[in-house]
N, C-alpha and C positions, 0 to 999 in steps of 0.2 A: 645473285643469291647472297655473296658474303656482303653485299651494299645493306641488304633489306637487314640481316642478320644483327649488323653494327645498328643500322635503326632500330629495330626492337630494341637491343641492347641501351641506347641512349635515352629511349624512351620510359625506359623502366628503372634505368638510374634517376631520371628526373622524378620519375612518380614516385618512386618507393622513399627521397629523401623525404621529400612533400609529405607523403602520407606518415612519415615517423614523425614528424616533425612537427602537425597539426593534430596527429592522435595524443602525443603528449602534454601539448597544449590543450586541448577536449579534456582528457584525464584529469590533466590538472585546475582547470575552473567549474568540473562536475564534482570532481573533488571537494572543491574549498564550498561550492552549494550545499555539498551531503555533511560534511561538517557542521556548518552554520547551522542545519535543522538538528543535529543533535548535539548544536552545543551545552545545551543544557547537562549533558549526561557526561561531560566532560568535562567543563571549566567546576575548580571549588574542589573537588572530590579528591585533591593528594595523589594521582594515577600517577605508576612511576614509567618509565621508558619504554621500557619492555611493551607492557600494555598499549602503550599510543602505536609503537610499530607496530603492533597488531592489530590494532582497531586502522591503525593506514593503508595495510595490506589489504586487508578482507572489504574493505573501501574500497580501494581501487578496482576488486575483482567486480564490485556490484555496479559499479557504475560504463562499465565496458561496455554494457549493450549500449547505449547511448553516443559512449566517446566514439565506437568504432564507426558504425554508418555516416557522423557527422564526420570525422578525418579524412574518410572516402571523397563525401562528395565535393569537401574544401577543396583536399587534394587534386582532385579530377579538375576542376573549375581552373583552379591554380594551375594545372600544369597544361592543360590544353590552351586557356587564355594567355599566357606565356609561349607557346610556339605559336598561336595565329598574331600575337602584337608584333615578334621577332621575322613575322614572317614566314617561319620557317615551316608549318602547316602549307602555306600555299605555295611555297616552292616541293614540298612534296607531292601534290596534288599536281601542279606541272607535273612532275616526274612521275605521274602514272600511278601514283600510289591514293586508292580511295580512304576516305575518311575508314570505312569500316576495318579496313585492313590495317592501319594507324592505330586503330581502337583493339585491334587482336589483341596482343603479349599484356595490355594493362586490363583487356577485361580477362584473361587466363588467369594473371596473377589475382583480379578482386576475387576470381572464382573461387582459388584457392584460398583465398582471403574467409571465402564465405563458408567454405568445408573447413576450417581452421575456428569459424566464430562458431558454428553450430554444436563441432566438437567443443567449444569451451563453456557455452551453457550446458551444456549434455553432462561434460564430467567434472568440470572445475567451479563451475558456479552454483552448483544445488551444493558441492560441502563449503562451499566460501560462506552460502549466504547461512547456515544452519550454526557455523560457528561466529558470524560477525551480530546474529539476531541474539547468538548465545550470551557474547560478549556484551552486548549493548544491555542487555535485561539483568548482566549481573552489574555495571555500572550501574545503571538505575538504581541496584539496592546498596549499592554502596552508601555508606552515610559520607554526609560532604564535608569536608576538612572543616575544622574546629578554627572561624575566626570571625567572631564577637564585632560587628560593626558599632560605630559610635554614636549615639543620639538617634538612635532610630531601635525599633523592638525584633528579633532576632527569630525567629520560629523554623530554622532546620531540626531543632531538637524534638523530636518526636512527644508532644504533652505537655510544653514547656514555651510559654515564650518570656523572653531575657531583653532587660533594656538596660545599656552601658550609660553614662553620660559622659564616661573620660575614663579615660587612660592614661597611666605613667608609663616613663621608661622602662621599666625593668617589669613591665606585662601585667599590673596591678590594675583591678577594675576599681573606679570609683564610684559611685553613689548607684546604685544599684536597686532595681526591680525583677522579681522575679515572679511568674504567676504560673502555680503549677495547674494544671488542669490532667494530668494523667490519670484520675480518677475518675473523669467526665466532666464536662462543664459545669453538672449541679454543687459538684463536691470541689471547688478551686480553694485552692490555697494562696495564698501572696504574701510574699520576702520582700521585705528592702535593708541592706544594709549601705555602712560608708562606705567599708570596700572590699577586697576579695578576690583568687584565686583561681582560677581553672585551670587544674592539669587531667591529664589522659594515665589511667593506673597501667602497671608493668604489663598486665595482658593485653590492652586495649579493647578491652569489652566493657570499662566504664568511665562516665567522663567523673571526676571529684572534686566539688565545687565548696571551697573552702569560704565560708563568711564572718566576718567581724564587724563586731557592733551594729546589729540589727535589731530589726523585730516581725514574726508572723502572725498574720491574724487566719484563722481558719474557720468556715463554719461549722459549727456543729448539727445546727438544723440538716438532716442529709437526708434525700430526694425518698427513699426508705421509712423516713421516719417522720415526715411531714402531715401523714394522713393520720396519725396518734399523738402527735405533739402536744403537749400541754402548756401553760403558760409560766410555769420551771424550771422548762428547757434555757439554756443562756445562748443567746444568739448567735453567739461568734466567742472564737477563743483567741487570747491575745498574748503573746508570749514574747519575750523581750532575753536578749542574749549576746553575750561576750562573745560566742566565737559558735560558730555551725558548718556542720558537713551534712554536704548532699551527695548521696551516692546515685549517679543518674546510668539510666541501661546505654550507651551509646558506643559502638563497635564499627570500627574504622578498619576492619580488616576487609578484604578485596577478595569476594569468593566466588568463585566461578558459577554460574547458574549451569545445569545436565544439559548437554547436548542432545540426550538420547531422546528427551522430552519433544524435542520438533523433530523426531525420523519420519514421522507419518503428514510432517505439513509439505503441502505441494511445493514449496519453493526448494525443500530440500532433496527432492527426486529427479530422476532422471526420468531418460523417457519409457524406458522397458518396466520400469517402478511406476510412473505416473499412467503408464495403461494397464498394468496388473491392478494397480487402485481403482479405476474406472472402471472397470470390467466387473472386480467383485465387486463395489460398492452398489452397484448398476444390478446386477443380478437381484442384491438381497434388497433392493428398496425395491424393482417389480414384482419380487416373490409378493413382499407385505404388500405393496398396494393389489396383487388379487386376491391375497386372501383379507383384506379389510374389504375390499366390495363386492366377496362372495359373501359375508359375513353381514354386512350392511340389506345385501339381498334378499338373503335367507329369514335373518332375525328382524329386520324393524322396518321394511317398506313391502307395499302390496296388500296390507290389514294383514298380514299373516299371523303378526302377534297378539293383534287384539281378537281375530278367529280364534285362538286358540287359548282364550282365557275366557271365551264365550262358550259353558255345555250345553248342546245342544241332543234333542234327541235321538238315538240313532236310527229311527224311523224314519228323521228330517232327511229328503235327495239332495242332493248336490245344488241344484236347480232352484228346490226352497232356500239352502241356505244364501245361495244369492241373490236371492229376493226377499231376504227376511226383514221385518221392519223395524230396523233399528229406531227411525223417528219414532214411531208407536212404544220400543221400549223406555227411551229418555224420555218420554211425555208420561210414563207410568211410574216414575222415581216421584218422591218428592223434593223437595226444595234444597234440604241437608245431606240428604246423597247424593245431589245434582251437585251441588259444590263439592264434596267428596272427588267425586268424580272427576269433578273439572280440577280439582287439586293435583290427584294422581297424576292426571292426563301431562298435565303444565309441568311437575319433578319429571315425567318422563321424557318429556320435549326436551328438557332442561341437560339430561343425562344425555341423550342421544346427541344432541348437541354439542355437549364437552366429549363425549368420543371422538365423533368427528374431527372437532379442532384439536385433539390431540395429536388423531391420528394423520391430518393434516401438516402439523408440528413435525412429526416422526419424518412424514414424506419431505418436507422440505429441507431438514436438516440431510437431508441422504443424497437430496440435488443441489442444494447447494454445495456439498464437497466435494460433486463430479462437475459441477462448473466449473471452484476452483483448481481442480485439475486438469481441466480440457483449456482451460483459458492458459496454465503455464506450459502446458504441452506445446501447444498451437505457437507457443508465445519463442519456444523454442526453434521455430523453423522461420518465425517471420522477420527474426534479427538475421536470418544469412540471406534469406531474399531481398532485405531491405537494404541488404550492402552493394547486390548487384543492381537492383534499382537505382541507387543514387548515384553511382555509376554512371548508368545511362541518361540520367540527369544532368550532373557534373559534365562532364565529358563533352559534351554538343552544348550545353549553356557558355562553357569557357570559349570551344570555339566561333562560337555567335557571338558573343559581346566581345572579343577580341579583346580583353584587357587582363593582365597578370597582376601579380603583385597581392598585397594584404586588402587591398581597397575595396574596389568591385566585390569580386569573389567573397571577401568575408558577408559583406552585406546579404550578397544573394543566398549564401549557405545559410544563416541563419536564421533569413524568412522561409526559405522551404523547410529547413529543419521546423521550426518552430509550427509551419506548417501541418507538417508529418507526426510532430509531438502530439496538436490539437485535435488529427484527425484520428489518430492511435489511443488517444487517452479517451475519446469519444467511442470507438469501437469496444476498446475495455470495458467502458462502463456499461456499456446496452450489454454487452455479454453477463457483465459481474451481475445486473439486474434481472436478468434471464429475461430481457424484452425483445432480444437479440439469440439464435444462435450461436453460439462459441466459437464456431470457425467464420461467421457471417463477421462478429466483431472485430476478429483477433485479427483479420485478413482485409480488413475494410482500406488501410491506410495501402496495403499494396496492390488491391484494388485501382482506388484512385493514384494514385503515383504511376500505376504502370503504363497506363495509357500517354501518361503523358511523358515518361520518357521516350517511349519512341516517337510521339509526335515530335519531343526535339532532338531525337536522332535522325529522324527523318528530315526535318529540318536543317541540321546541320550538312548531312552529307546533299543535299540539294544546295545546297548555300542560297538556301531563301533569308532573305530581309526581315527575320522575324520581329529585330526591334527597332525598323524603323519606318518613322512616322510617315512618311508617304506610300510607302509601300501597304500600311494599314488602310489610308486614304482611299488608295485605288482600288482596293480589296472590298470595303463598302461598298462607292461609287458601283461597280461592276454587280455588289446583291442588290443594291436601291436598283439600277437599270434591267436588271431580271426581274424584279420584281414588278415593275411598270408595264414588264412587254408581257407578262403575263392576264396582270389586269386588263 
């Protein structure tokens, strides 16, 4: 008993360094991806310290679901292919100890692993992503740091594009275009001078663009006054000047966008939150969808409306009116109330028609934000299953290929990962599309992956020849000769 005890114990010191050690490695190249797709929202913009740590934190909390499952199964691969190359797998298996009981204390710990990830999308990851979604939309309105490239035309300035051709030492622009267009493109303005200034005013809510020795030409014909013009009017206005200030709107200060604005978007919910959304939103779109098709019922199918703008007399039975001869009455109109007629007829197709598609519009908008909420609910349960999956994966692939180290193992984990990406992001989409169930999609990748973990758990703990070529050969050989004795 204290033998088996010290095994667990070694077996979970090997895994648990493996598994820190390849999760921080995952974190960190999911990292530097999630980066690179938003660098735009970051490089240019003056962000000071502060900011970046916080835009790295709420980063790393987002990319978790991804690093953690892939850390598992490295790990796993890595640390079982490591005891079968050393040997020391099949001297326990001498020793009476099966594969599955090997695999005990490292699948307890991924368990808890997996009640550890579940609780971290559940509470830490809907306020991570609500303030790093926050953070990123007020970066985006930040205006981007003030610096004038050379020989090429400049257009961060809202209305305004600026072309440098040189610069001095001491921050001086030289020969200068400037083409204002903040009026609309019918109304543009255009500045050139030799040379000139740009400072930021004491508040930083204006840029102040100081010019010497220029000249503007503006048109006066403006977009307004084109359709009265007379031949009068002077075309353009040209103005020539010693020294000019523009005072431009441009605000470099860094302001947070409300968080409270995405409390109701699913990514920022938990799950007792994402099923109180579902539930009401779920109620009040089949209220409306039966009362739009009690309504559709009542008022505009079955001739009920057009009965009822037909008087008839009340001597008429029931019996007549359904056998009355409409043909015989449109054959009694003539020609201009025929059209009449067929006019109404066509506005009213036309109306009943735009109900519909509104009320269609209505319905969709109400299912597709119970998608979006069934798809991150779902989305919540299938990162902790996905850890003990890979698991079962990792774990019997290490000990099958018998090889440790970064080599094997990394290869193998990033084709099945990339795998389980491809099958996952495919499941996503049929649900986001509603071509799919929500739980059909969300659940599809552990679907397929689960079967095939135990087929190589069961593999492993048989010590069947899974990867090797003869043993495939004879495995053939044996369906072609059933096959024959059949025939």
């Amino acid at each position: 008993m204290v033998g088996v005890k010290k095994i667990d114990v070694y077996l979970l010191r090997n895994f648990l360094g493996l598994f820190f050690a390849t999760f921080f490695i995952a974190i960190f190249i999911l990292l530097m991806q999630f980066m690179w797709i938003h660098v735009d929202d970051l490089v240019g913009k003056g962000i000071g310290l502060g900011v970046l740590s916080e835009f790295f934190i709420y980063a790393t909390a987002a990319v978790v679901p991804l690093a953690l499952p892939l850390a598992i199964l490295l790990s796993s691969i890595i640390s079982f292919g490591n005891l079968a190359e050393k040997s020391e797998l099949t001297a326990m298996k001498a020793a009476g100890i099966s594969l599955f009981r090997i695999m005990r204390p490292l699948a307890i710990a991924v368990a808890f692993l997996s009640v550890g990830a579940f609780f971290f999308s559940n509470n830490v990851l809907p306020k991570s992503q609500m303030k790093l979604w926050a953070l990123i939309f007020s970066l985006r309105q930040k205006s981007p740091e003030l610096d004038i490239p050379v020989g090429e035309f400049y257009d961060d300035i809202s209305g305004f594009h600026i072309y440098v051709h040189d610069k001095t030492s001491r921050g001086e622009l030289l020969n200068i275009m400037i083409y204002d267009y903040s009026n609309g493109f019918e109304n543009v303005k255009v500045m050139v001078a030799d040379t000139g200034r740009l400072t930021v005013s004491a508040d930083k809510h204006y840029l102040i663009f100081d010019l010497v020795n220029g000249e503007s030409f503006e048109d006066l014909n403006k977009k307004e006054q084109r359709a009265t013009r007379s031949t009068k009017n002077i075309p353009y206005r040209r103005e020539t000047f010693a020294h000019k200030r523009l005072l431009i709107d441009f605000s470099t200060d860094f302001n947070r966008f409300d968080e409270s604005i995405l409390e109701d978007q699913h990514v920022s919910k938990n799950v007792a939150q994402l099923t109180h959304s579902i539930d009401s939103v779920r109620v009040v779109a089949e209220g409306r969808s039966r009362e739009q098709s009690t309504q559709l019922l009542t008022d505009r199918y079955f001739g009920r409306e057009t009965r009822r703008q037909v008087t008839l007399p009340e001597t008429v039975t029931k019996e007549q009116k359904e056998k009355f001869d409409w043909e015989g009455l449109w054959n009694s109109l003539d020609a201009f109330r025929q059209r009449q007629v067929l006019q109404i007829a066509a506005e009213r197709a036309r109306t009943y028609r735009d109900q519909i598609e509104y009320n269609a519009l209505l319905l969709e908008d109400a299912e597709r934000y119970v998608r979006k909420h069934q798809i991150e609910l779902y989305r919540k349960y299938t990162l902790a299953f996905a850890c003990l999956i890979f698991f079962f994966i990792g774990a019997p692939l290490g000990a099958i290929i018998r090889k440790g180290g970064l080599g094997a193992p990394v290869v193998i984990s990033v084709v099945m990962f990339i795998i389980y990406y491809i099958i996952d992001n495919t499941g996503y989409k049929m649900a986001r599309e509603a071509l799919w169930p929500c739980w059909a999609g969300m659940w599809l990748s552990s679907f397929v992956l689960l079967p095939t973990g135990i087929f190589l758990t069961y593999k492993a703990a048989t010590d069947s020849p899974l990867f090797n070529p003869e043993a495939w050969e004879n495995g053939w050989k044996n369906v072609v000769q059933f096959i024959k004795k059949k025939i």
